[in-house]
VMD Tcl script that draws the C-alpha trace (Angstrom):
set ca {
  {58.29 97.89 95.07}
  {59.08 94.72 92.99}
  {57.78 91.25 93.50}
  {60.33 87.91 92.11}
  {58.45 85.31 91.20}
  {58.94 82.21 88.96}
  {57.32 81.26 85.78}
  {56.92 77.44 85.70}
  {55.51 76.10 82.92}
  {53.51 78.99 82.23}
  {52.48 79.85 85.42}
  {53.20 82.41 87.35}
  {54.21 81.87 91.02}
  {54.90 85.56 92.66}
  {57.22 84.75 96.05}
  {57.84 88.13 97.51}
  {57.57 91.50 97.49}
  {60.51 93.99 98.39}
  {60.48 97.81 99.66}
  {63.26 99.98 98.61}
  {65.06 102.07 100.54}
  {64.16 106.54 99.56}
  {65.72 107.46 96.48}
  {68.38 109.52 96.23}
  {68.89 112.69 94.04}
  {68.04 112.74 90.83}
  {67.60 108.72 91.26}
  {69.33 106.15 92.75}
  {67.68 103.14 94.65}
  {70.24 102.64 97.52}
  {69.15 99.16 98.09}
  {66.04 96.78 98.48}
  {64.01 96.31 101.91}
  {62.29 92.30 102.91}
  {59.57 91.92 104.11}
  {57.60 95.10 103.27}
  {55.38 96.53 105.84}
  {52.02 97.25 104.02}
  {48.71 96.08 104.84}
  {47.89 92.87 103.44}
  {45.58 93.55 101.14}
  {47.27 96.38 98.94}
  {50.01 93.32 99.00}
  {47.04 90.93 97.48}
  {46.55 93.48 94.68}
  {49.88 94.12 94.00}
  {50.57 90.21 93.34}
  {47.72 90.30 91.17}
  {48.73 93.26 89.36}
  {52.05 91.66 88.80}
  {50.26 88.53 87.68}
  {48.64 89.72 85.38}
  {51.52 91.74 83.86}
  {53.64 88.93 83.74}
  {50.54 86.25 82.34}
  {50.44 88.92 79.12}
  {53.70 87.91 78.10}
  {52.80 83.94 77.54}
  {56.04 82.86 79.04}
  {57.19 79.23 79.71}
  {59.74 78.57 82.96}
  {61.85 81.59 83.82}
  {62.85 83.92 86.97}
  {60.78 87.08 86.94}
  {61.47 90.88 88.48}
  {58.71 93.12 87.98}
  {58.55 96.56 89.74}
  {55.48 98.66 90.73}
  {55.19 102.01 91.68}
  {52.52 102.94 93.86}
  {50.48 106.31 93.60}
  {49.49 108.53 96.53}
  {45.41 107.98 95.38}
  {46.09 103.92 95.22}
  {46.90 103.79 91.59}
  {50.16 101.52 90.45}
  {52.39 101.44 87.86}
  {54.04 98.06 86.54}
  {57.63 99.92 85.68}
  {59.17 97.12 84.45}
  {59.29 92.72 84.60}
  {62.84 91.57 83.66}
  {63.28 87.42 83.11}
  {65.71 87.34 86.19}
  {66.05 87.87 89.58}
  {66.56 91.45 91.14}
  {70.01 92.42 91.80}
  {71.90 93.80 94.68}
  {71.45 90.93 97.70}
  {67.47 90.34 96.82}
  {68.62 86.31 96.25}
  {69.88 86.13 99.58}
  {67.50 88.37 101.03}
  {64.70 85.94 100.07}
  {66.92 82.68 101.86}
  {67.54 84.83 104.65}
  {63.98 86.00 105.47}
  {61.66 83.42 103.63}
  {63.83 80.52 103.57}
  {63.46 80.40 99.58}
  {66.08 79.26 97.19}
  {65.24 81.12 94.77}
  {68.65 79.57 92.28}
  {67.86 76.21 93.15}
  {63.80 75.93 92.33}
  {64.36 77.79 89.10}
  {67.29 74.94 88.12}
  {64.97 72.18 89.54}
  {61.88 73.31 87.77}
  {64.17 73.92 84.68}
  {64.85 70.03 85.03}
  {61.75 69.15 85.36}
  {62.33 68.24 89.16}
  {59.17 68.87 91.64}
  {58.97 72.26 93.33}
  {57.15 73.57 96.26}
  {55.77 77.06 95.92}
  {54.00 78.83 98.02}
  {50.13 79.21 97.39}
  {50.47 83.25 97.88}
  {52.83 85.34 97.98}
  {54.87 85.43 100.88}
  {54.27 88.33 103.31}
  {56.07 87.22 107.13}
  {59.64 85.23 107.31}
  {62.07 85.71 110.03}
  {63.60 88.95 110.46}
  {64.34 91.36 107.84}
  {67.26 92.31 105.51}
  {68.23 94.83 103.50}
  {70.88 95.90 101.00}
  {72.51 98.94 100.65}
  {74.26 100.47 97.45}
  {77.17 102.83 97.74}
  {76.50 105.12 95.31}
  {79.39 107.18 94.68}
  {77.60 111.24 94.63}
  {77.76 113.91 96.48}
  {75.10 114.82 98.34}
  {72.81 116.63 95.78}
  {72.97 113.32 94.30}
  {75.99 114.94 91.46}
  {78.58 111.83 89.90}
  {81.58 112.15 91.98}
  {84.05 113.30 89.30}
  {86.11 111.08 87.23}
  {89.71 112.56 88.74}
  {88.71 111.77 92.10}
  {90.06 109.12 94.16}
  {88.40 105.94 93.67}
  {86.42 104.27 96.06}
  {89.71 102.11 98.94}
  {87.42 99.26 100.61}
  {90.38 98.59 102.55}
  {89.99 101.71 104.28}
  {86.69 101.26 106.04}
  {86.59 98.95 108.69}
  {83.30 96.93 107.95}
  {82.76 94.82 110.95}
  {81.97 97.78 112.99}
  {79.61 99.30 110.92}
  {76.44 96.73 111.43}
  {74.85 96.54 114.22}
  {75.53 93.44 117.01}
  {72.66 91.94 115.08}
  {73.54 92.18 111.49}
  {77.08 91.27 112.25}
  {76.39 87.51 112.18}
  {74.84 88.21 108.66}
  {78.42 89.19 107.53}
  {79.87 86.96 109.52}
  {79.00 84.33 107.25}
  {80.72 85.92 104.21}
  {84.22 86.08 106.17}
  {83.96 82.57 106.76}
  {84.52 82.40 102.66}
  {88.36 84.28 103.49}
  {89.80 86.51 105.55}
  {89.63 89.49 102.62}
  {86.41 88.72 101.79}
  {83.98 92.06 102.79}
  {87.03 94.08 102.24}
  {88.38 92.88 98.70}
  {86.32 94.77 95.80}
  {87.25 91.69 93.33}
  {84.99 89.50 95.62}
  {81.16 88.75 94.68}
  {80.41 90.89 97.88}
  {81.46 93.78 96.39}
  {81.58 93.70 92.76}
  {78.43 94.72 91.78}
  {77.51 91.30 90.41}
  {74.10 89.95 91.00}
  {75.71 86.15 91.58}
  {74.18 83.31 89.44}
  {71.34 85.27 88.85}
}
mol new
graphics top color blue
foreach p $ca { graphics top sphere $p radius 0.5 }
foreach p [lrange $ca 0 end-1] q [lrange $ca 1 end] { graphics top cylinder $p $q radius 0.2 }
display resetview
C-alpha cells in the first residue's frame, strides 16, 4: 500500500491510498491500483499510521509517499515516506479517480495560495485506474539478458490492448500526437514520473 499526502505547513494532509498490483519474482511492483478495496476502518488506521510516521519527521510544505505493508495478523509496516509523489501514473491516477491535482495544490500551497484538502483521506472517486510496469524478465522473474533485443514499442499495437473502457483513458494521450503511446522518448513511456 502507500498513501500521498501533502505536508502544508507542517501538517500532514494524507489524500489517498493505493493497492499494488502482486509482485512479481523475486520483486517487482508491476504497477499501483486506485481506489483500494479494504474496509474502511483498516483504511482509518492506515492514515493514522502514516500520520504519524510522517508528523516524526517535523517537516514544513512538501509532497509525501509513504508505503505500508500489511501483515496477515493486522500488524503494518511503514517501508518507506519519500518527499514526492509516487511514480508510475499515481499523479494522474489521483485526477482521474479523486479529481485531485495533486502538482497544482503542492505549487499553490508552496505560494502561499489557499488549498482545499480533504478532511480524511479519500476512500470513493469515480472509477478506478491502474498502472502497469513492463518489466522486462522472464517469467521466474530472471533480467532479460543484456544481448537481447531491446524492448520495439512500435511493434505492439496499443489501442487494442485496453479494454472499450480504458481506451478513452489513452485516448487522451494521442490527442498530444499521433506517436505518442507508441514513441518510447515520450513521457508515456519513459519511465519518468512527470513534474513530480
Amino acid at each position: 500500500m502507500s498513501v500521498e499526502g501533502i505536508v502544508a505547513g507542517g501538517v500532514h494532509h494524507a489524500l489517498f491510498l493505493n493497492g499494488y498490483l502482486p509482485a512479481m519474482p523475486p520483486f517487482a511492483e508491476p504497477g499501483p491500483v486506485t481506489p483500494v478495496a479494504l474496509p474502511e476502518l483498516l483504511q482509518r488506521r492506515i492514515e493514522r499510521v502514516v500520520r504519524e510516521a510522517v508528523d516524526v519527521l517535523d517537516l514544513d510544505t512538501c509532497a509525501t509517499h509513504t508505503e505500508v505493508k500489511l501483515g496477515a495478523d493486522g500488524r503494518m509496516w511503514v517501508t518507506e515516506t519519500a518527499l514526492r509523489f509516487g511514480g508510475d501514473l499515481i499523479v494522474r491516477q489521483a485526477e482521474e479517480v479523486y479529481g485531485l491535482d495533486l502538482i497544482g495544490m503542492l505549487v499553490r500551497q508552496l505560494l502561499g495560495r489557499p488549498v482545499v484538502y480533504p478532511r480524511r483521506m479519500l476512500r470513493e472517486g469515480h472509477g478506478a485506474a491502474a498502472s502497469l510496469v513492463a518489466v522486462p524478465t522472464d517469467g521466474a522473474g530472471e533480467p532479460w539478458p543484456p544481448d537481447e533485443p531491446g524492448w520495439d514499442f512500435t511493434a505492439v499495437d496499443w489501442h487494442t490492448i485496453p479494454a472499450p473502457s480504458a481506451r478513452r483513458w489513452a485516448g487522451r494521450y494521442r490527442a498530444q500526437g499521433e506517436a505518442g503511446m507508441a514513441d518510447p522518448s515520450s513521457h508515456w513511456w519513459s519511465g519518468s514520473t512527470g513534474p513530480c
